[in-house]
MARGU-710734 format. One record per residue: residue in one letter; z, y, x of N, C-alpha, C, CB in turn. Coordinates in steps of 0.05 Angstrom, whole numbers, plus 5000, padded with zeros to 4 digits. Glycine has a CB too. Example, Ala and Ser with C-alpha at 12.3 -4.5 7.8 and 13.67 -1.06 7.14 Angstrom:
// MARGU-710734
A515648865264515649105246515649345264518149115226
S514249555257514349795273515750015258511449885282
***
This chain:
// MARGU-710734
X150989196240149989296266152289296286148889586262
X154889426286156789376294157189126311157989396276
X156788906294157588596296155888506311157588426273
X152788616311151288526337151488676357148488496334
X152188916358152889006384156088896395152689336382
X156488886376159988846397158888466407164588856364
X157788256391156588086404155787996424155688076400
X153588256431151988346451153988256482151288716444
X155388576467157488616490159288326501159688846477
X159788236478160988066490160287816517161387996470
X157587756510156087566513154487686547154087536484
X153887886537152988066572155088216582150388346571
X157088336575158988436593157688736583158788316629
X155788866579155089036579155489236548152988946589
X157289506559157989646531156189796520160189796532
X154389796496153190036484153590136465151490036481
X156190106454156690236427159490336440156690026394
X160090566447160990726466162890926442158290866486
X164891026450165591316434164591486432166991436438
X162391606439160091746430158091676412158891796447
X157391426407156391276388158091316367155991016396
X160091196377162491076349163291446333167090866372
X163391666353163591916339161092046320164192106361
X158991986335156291996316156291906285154091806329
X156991596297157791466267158891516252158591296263
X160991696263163891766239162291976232167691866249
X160192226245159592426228157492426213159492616238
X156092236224154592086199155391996166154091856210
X157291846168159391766148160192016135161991616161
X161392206145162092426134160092566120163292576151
X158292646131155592856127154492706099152792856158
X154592396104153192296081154192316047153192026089
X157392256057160092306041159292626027163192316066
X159692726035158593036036156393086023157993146061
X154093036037152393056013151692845981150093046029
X153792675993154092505958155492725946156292145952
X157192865953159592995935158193225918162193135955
X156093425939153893575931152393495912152493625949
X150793355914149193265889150793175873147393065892
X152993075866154693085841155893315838156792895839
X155893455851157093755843154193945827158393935880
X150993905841149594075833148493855807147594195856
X148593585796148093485779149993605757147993245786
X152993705755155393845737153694145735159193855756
X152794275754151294575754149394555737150094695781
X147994315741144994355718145794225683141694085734
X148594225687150194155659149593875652149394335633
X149493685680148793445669151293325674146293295681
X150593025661153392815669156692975668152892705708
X156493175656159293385654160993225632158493765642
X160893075616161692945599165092855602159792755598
X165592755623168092615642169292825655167192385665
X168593125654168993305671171893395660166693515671
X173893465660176893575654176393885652179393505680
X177194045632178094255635177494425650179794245638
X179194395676179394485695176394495720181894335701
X175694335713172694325733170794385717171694025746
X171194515687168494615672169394875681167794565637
X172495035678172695185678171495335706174795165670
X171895115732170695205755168195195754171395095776
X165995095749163195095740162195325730162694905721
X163595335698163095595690162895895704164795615675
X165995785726166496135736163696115754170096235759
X163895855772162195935789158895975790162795795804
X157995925758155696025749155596195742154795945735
X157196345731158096655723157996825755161796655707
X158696815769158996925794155696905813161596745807
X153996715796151496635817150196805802149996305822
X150996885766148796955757149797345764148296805721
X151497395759152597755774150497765800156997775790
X151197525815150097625843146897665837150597365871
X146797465819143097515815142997865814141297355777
X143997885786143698105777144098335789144698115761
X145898355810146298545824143298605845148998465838
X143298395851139998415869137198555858138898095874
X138198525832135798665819136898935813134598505791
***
């Protein structure tokens, strides 16, 4: 997409992929990034794909299921 707009531009003189565009895009990229990281984080919560997981990131899993399940409990 890029490549036909900067094209574009070239060819008409005319700019539409602007730094407001180009900032959109970067938080796009991010947000998307982001929510890939989430769903591999809540796919490790439902104890899946944990296999490759170290130590250290069961240990954080664990706590932080331990801590979701108190809060339950406290609510009741």
């Amino acid at each position: 997409l890029v490549e036909i707009l900067e094209k574009y531009h070239k060819q008409s003189g005319k700019r539409l992929w602007d730094a407001k565009h180009e900032n959109i895009s970067n938080e796009i990229d991010r947000i998307k990034k982001e929510n890939d990281s989430m769903q591999i984080e809540l796919t490790h919560m439902k104890g899946e794909e944990i296999q490759s997981l170290h130590h250290k990131e069961l240990m954080a899993i664990e706590e932080a299921l331990e801590n979701g399940l108190a809060g339950i409990r406290d609510k009741q």
